[in-house]
C-alpha positions in Angstrom: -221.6 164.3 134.6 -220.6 160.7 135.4 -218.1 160.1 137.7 -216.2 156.8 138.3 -213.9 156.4 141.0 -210.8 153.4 140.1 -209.6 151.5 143.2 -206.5 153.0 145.0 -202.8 152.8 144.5 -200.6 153.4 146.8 -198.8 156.0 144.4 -199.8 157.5 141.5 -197.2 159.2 139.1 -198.5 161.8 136.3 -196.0 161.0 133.9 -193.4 159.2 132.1 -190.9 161.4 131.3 -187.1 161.1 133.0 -188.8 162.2 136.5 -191.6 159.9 136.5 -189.8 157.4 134.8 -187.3 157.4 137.9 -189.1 157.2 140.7 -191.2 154.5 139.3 -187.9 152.6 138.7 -187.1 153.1 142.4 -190.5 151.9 143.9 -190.4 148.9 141.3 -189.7 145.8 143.3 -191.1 146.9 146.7 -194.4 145.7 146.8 -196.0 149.4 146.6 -199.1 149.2 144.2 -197.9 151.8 141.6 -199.5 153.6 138.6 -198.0 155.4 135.9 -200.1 157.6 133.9 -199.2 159.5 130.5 -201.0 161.4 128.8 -199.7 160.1 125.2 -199.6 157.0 123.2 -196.8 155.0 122.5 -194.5 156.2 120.1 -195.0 154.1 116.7 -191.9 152.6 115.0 -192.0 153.1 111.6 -190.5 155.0 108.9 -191.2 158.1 109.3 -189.3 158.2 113.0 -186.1 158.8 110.7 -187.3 161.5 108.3 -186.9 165.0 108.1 -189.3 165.7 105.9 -192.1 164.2 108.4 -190.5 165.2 111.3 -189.9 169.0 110.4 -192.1 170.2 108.0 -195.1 167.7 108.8 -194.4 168.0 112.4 -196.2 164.7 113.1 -194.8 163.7 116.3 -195.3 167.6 117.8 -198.9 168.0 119.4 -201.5 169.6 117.7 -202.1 171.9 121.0 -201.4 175.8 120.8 -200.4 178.3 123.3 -200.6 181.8 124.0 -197.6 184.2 124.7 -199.8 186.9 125.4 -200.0 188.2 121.8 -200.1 185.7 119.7 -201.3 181.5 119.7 -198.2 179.1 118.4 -197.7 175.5 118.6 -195.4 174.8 121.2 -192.5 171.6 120.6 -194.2 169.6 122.9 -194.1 165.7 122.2 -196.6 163.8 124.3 -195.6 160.1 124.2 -194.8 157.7 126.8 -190.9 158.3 128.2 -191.6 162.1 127.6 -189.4 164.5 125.4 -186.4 162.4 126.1 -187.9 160.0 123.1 -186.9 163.1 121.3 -184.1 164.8 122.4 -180.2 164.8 121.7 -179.7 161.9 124.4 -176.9 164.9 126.1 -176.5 163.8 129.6 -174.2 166.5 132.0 -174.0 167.4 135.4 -174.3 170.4 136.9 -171.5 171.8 138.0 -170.5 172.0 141.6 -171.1 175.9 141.8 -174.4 176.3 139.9 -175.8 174.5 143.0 -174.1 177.9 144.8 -175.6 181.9 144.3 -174.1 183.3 141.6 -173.4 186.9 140.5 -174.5 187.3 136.9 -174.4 190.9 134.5 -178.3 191.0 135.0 -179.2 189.4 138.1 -178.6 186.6 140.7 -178.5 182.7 140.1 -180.0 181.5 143.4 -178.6 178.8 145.7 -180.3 175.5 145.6 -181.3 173.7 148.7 -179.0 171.0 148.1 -175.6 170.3 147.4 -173.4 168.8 144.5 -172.5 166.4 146.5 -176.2 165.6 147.8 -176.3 164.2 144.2 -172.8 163.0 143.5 -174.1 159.1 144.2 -177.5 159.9 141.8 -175.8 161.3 139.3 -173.4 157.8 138.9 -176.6 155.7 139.2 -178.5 157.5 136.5 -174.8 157.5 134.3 -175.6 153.8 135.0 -179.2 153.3 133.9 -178.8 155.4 131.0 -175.7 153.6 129.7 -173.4 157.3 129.7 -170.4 157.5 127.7 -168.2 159.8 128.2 -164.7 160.3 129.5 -163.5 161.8 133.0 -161.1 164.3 133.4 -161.1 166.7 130.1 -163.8 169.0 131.3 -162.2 172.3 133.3 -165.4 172.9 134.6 -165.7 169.1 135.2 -167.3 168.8 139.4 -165.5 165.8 141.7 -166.9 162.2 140.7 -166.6 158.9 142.5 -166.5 156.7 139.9 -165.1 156.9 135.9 -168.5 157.0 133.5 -170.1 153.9 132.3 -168.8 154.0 129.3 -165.8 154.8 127.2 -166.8 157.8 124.8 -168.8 157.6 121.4 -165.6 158.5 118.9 -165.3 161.1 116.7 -166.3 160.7 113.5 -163.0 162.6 111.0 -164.3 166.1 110.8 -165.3 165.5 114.0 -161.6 164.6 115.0 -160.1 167.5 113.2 -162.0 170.2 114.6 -161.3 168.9 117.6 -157.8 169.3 117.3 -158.0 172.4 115.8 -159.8 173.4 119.3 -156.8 172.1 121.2 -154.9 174.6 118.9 -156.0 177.1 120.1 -155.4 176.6 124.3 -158.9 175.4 124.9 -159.8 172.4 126.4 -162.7 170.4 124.3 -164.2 167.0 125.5 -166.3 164.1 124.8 -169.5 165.1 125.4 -171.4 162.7 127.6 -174.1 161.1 125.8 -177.0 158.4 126.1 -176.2 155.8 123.3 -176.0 152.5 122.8 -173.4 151.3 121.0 -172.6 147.7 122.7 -170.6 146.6 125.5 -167.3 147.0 123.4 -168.0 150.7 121.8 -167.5 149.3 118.8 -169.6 149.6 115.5 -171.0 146.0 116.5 -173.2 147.8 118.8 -176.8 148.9 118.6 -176.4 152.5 117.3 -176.9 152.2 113.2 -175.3 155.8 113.1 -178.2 156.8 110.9 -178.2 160.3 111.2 -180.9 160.9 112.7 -180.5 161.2 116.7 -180.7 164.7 118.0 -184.5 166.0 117.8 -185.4 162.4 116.3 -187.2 159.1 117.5 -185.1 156.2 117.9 -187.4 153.4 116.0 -184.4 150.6 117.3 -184.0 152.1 120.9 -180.3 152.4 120.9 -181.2 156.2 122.2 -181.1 155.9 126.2 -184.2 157.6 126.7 -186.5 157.5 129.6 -189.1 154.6 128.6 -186.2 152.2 127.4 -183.3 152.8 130.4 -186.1 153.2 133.4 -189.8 152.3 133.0 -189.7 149.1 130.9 -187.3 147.9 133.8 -189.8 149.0 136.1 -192.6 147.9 134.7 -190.8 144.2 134.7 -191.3 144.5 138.7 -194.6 143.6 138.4 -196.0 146.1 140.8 -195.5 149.0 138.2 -198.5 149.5 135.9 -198.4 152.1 133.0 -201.8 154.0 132.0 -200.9 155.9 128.5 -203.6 157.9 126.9 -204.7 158.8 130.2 -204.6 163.2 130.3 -205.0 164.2 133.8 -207.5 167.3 134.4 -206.9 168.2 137.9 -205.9 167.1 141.5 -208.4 166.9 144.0 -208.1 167.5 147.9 -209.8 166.4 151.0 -211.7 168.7 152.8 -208.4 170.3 154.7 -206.9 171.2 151.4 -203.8 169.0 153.0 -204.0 165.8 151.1 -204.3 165.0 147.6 -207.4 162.1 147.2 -207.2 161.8 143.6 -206.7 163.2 140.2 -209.3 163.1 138.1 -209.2 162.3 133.9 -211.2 163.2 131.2 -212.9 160.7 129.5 -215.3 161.1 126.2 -218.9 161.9 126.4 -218.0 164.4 129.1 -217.5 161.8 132.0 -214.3 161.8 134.4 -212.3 159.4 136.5 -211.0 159.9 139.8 -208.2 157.6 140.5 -207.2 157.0 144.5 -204.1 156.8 146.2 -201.9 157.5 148.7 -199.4 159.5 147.4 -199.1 161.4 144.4 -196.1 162.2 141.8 -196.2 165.2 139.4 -194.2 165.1 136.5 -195.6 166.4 133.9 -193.2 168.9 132.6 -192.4 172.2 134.2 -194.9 173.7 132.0 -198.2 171.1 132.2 -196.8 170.2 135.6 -197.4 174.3 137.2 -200.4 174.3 134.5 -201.8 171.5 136.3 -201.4 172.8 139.8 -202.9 175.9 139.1 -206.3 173.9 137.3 -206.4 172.6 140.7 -207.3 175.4 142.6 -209.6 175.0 145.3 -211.9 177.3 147.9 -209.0 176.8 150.3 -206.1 176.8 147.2 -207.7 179.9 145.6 -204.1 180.8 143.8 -204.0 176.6 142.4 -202.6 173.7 144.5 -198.9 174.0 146.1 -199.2 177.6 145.8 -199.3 179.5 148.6 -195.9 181.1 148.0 -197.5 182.2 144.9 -193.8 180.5 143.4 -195.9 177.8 141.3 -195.6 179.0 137.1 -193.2 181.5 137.7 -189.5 181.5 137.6 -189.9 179.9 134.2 -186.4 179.6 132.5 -185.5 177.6 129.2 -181.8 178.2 128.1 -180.6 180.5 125.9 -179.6 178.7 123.3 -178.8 180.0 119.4 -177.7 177.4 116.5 -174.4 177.9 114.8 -173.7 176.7 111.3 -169.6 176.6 110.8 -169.3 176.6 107.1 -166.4 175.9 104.4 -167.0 176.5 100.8 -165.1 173.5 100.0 -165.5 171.1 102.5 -168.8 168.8 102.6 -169.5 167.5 106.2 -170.6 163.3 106.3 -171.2 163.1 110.1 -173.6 160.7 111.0 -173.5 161.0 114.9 -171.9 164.3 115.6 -173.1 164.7 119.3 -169.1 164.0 120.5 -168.0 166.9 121.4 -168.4 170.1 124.0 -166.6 173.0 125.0 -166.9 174.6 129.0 -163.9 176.9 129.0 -165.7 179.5 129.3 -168.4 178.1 131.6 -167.6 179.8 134.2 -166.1 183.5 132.4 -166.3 185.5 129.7 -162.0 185.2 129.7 -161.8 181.5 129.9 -160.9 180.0 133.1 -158.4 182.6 134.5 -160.2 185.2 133.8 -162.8 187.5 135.1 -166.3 188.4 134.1 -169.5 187.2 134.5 -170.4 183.8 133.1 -170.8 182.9 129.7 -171.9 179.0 129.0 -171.7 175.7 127.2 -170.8 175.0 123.7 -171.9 171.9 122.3 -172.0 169.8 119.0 -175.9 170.0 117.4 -177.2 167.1 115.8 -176.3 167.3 112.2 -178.7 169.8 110.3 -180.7 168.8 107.2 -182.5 170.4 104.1 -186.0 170.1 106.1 -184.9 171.7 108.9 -184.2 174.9 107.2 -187.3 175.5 105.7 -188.7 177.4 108.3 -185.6 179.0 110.0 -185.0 180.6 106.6 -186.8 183.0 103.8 -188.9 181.4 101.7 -186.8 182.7 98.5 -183.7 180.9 99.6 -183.8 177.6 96.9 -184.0 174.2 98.0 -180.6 173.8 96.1 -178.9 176.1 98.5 -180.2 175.0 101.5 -179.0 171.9 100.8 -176.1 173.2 100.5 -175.8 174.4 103.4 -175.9 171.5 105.2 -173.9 169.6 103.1 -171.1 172.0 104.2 -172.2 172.6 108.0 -171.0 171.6 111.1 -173.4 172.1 113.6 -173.4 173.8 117.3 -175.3 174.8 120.2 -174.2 177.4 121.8 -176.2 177.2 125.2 -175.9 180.5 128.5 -177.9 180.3 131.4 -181.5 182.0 131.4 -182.3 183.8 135.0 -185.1 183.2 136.9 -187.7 185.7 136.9 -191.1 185.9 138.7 -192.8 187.6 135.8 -191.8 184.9 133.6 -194.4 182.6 134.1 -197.1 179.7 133.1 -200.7 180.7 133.6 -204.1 179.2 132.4 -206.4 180.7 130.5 -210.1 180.8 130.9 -210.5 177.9 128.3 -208.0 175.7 130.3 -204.9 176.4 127.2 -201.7 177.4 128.7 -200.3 180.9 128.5 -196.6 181.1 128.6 -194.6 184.4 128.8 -190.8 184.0 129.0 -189.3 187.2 130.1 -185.8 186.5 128.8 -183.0 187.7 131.0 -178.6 187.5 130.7 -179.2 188.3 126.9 -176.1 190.7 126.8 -173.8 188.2 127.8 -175.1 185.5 126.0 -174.6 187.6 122.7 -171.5 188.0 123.5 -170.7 184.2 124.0 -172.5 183.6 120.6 -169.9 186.4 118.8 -167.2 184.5 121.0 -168.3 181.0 119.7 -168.0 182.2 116.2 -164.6 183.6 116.7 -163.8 180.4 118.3 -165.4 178.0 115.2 -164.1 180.5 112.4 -160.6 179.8 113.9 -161.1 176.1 113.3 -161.1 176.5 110.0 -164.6 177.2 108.7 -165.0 180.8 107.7 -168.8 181.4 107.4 -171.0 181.0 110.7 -174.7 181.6 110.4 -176.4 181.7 113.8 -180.5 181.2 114.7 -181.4 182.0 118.4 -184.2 179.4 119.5 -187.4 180.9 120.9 -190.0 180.7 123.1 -191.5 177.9 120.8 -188.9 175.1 121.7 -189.7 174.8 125.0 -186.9 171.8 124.9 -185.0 172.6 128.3 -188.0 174.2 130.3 -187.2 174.4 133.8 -188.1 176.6 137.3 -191.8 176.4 137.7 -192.5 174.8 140.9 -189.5 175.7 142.8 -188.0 173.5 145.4 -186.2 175.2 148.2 -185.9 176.0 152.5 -187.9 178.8 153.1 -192.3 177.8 152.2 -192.5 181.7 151.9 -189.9 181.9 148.8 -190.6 177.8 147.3 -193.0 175.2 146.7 -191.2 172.4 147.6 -188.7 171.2 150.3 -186.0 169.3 149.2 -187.2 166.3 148.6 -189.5 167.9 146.2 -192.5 167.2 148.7 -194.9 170.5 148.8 -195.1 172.5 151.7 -198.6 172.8 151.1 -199.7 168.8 151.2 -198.9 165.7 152.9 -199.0 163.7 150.2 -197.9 165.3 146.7 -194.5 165.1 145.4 -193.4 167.4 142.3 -190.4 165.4 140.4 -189.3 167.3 136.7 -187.7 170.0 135.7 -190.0 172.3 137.4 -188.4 171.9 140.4 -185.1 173.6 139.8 -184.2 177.1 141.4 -181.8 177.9 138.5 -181.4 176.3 134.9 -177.2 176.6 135.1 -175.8 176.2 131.5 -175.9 172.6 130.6 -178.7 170.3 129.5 -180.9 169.0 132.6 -182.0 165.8 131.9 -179.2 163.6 134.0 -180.3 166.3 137.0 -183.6 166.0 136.7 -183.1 162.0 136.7 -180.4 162.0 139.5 -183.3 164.1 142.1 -186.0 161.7 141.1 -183.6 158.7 141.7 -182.8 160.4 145.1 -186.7 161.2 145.8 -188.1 157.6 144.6 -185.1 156.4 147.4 -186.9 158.3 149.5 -190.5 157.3 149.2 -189.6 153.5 148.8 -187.4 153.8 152.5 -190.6 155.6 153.7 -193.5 153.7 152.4 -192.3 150.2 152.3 -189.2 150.3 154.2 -187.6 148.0 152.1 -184.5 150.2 151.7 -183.5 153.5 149.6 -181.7 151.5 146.1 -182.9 150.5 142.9 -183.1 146.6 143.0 -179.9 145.5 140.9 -181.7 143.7 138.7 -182.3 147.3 137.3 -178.9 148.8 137.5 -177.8 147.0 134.3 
C-alpha cells in the first residue's frame, strides 16, 4: 500500500460541525497553520433542499452508511456535509441550565456533575448567542440560568396560531417563552430580513443561508483569516501515535486504489460526532492503546445518550394550521418537576415547538393503509411539538466497531417512566389549548439527532477521557471538542453547549500555541 505523508500543520481539526467549526474560528487570525478536514462535500443548493418529498422519502441528503444495533442493520440520520448536522437541524439554540451542570437525583439513576460550572461558560455561551445571530428574549424562562448580557436579538414572532396557543398556555398558570433560535431575519426583525419563511427549516437545508448553522456563522469567517484551510471529502481512517503512545503524529485518510495519507501536525482536534468521534478513537487502537486511543478509562463509546424525545401532533377537526416558521415557542415549567416549579418529583423536561410536519414525513411513521388524503390531513390541522426528557448515562450503552470497520450502536434507554409521564402531561397540557386529538411518535435509536456522552470529559482519568479542557488524559497532543464530551445530556438541545466549550477550548489553544490572546478577532464577532 502507498503511503504519502502531507507537510505539517500546526493543528488539524477532524471536522466541521459546531465543535470543529468553533475552534477553528478561534485560532483563525493567529498565525497558527490550521487544517479543517470533513469528511463530506458541500451541501448543493438547489431545489430539492426545500422538498419533502426528496428529503423524506428519497432521503437524499442522509448517508447511504448502515449500522448495527446488535440485531438488526438500519441507516442511521447521519448527514455528512461540511458545517455538520447543524446544516440540518431546527437551528434551537438553549443553554443548559445552571443545575444540570450539578448531580442530580433522577427516578432511575443519577445525572453526574460536570467538571465545570455554569458559570465557567456564562461568557461562551453570549459569544456563541453572538456568532450565531440568537433571537430570543430574556427573562420568560423559570428555568432560565443568570446571563450577562440580553440575547442578540429580539425574538422571531409568532406567527397567529402560534400567538393563540400561546396565550392559551398563559391560561393555564404556565409560563411559555420565545424559544431561542438561529435565524436570520435582518438587523430589524422584520420580514425585510433574510428568512423567506418557506416552511421548510427544522430537519431542512437552508439553500439561502438565513439558517445560523455552523459553516455560515463560524468557518466561512474563519476561513476569511487566511490561515484556516478546509479539506472536505477527506474521511479520516485512524490516528496514529509515536512510539510512546503519548502523541498523536498524524491521521491517516483513505484514498482510492487502496492508498492512504498521513497528514502531520502538532496538535490534533476530534470532532466528528460523538458517535464517528468514539468510533474513530477506538479504530485507533494500538499495541500500547489495545482498548482504542484515549481509552484507558475504558469511558470512550460508552455513556452514550441521545434525548428522549416523542413527537406530538395537537389536532382540531376544524382548524387548518398555515405556520410557516413555527419554531417560536417552548415550555420549561416542568424542567425541573413533575409538579411544575413548586413542586416535587423528579425531573420531567422541555417542551418545544417542532418544525411544521408535512404529508412526506408521515409516510413512514404511519401504516401503509392510512391514504395520502388523510395524512394530508393531518398536517393541515397539526400543530407540532417536541416533547424532549433527559436520557441517563449508561456504560452499557455504547459505540463499538465491528470487525468490518461499520459502527455498532446500542442505546440502552434509561428515565423512560418519567418521560412517559411528561409525554401524557404534555398532551394534557396541548388538549387544554384547545386541540382535542394528540397523536404522539417516540423517536428511536435511528435519529441519532442530539447524540451526546461518548468520550467523557471530567476530573478523575480513572472515571473520564478528557480533562476539562477536553484535552485527553491519555495524549499530549489530542483534543476531543463535540458532543461526545458531555457527562450528561440535561433536557435541552446541545448545540449552543457544544459551541460555547469549543469557543472556550479554541481560547485555550490559541493563548497556548500562539500566545496571541484567548478571543475571537472582532472582525468575527459580527
Amino acid at each position: 500500500m502507498t503511503v504519502e505523508t502531507t507537510r505539517c500543520y500546526d493543528v488539524v481539526i477532524v471536522g466541521s460541525g459546531v465543535g470543529g467549526s468553533a475552534v477553528a474560528l478561534q485560532l483563525a487570525g493567529s498565525g497558527l497553520r490550521v487544517l479543517v478536514l470533513e469528511r463530506g462535500p458541500h451541501l448543493p443548493r438547489e431545489p430539492q433542499n426545500r422538498d419533502p418529498e426528496a428529503v423524506f422519502v428519497d432521503l437524499r441528503y442522509r448517508t447511504r452508511e448502515t449500522w448495527s444495533d446488535g440485531q438488526a442493520r438500519f441507516r442511521p440520520g447521519q448527514y455528512y456535509f461540511v458545517g455538520g448536522h447543524t446544516k440540518f437541524y431546527g437551528a434551537a439554540m438553549f443553554r443548559l441550565r445552571s443545575a444540570d451542570f450539578q448531580e442530580l437525583a433522577h427516578e432511575e439513576g443519577h445525572s453526574p456533575a460536570w467538571p465545570i460550572a455554569y458559570a465557567d461558560l456564562e461568557s461562551w455561551y453570549g459569544m456563541a448567542e453572538g456568532l450565531f445571530g440568537v433571537r430570543g428574549l430574556a427573562g420568560r424562562d423559570p428555568t432560565e440560568p443568570p446571563r450577562s448580557a440580553p440575547y442578540p436579538h429580539p425574538p422571531v414572532p409568532h406567527e397567529p396560531v402560534l400567538a393563540r396557543i400561546e396565550a392559551a398556555l398563559l391560561a393555564q398558570g404556565l409560563h411559555p417563552f420565545p424559544m431561542p433560535t438561529a435565524v436570520d431575519l435582518g438587523s430589524s426583525g422584520g420580514a425585510s430580513g433574510r428568512c423567506e419563511r418557506c416552511g421548510t427549516c427544522d430537519a431542512f437545508p437552508c439553500m439561502i443561508d438565513a439558517k445560523g448553522d455552523a459553516e455560515t456563522c463560524l468557518l466561512r469567517p474563519a476561513l476569511r483569516a487566511g490561515n484556516v484551510t478546509l479539506r472536505s471529502e477527506a474521511r479520516v481512517e485512524r490516528l496514529l501515535t509515536d512510539a510512546t503512545g503519548r502523541r498523536i503524529v498524524a491521521v491517516e485518510l483513505a484514498r482510492e486504489g487502496g492508498a492512504s495519507e498521513r497528514i502531520a501536525a502538532d496538535v490534533f482536534v476530534l470532532s466528528a460526532g460523538a458517535i464517528n468521534s468514539a468510533a474513530l478513537l477506538l479504530r485507533s487502537a494500538t499495541g500500547r492503546h489495545p482498548r482504542g486511543l484515549a481509552n484507558s478509562s475504558d469511558v470512550v463509546g460508552r455513556h452514550y445518550m441521545n434525548h428522549n424525545c416523542t413527537a406530538l401532533m395537537a389536532l382540531h377537526p376544524w382548524r387548518r394550521n398555515p405556520t410557516r416558521f413555527p419554531k417560536t415557542l417552548a415550555v420549561n415549567d416542568f424542567y425541573s418537576h413533575e409538579d411544575g416549579p413548586q413542586g416535587s418529583g423528579v425531573p420531567f423536561g422541555n417542551l418545544q415547538l417542532l418544525g411544521k410536519i408535512r404529508e412526506p414525513m408521515l409516510r413512514n411513521a404511519m401504516p401503509s393503509w392510512v391514504p395520502r388524503a388523510a395524512r394530508s390531513w393531518l398536517a393541515d390541522h397539526s400543530v407540532d411539538w417536541y416533547v424532549m426528557s433527559e436520557d441517563l448515562p449508561h456504560p452499557d450503552s455504547r459505540v463499538s466497531v465491528l470487525p468490518d470497520g461499520g459502527i455498532e450502536l446500542r442505546w440502552k434507554r434509561t428515565n423512560l417512566g418519567p418521560h412517559r409521564r411528561w409525554v401524557e402531561k404534555a398532551r394534557d397540557i396541548l388538549r387544554r389549548t384547545g386541540y382535542p386529538v394528540v397523536i404522539s411518535r417516540p423517536f428511536g435509536t435511528d435519529t441519532p439527532s442530539h447524540q451526546c456522552g461518548t468520550v467523557r470529559f471530567g476530573t478523575d482519568p480513572l472515571s473520564s477521557a478528557l480533562d476539562p479542557w477536553c484535552k485527553a488524559w491519555d495524549h499530549d497532543n489530542l483534543y476531543v471538542v463535540d458532543a461526545s464530551f458531555m457527562p450528561s445530556s440535561a433536557a435541552v438541545n446541545p448545540a449552543l453547549t457544544v459551541a460555547a466549550q469549543a469557543l472556550r477550548v479554541g481560547s485555550h489553544l490559541r493563548s497556548a500555541l500562539s500566545g496571541t490572546g484567548d478571543t475571537v478577532p472582532e472582525a468575527h464577532h459580527a
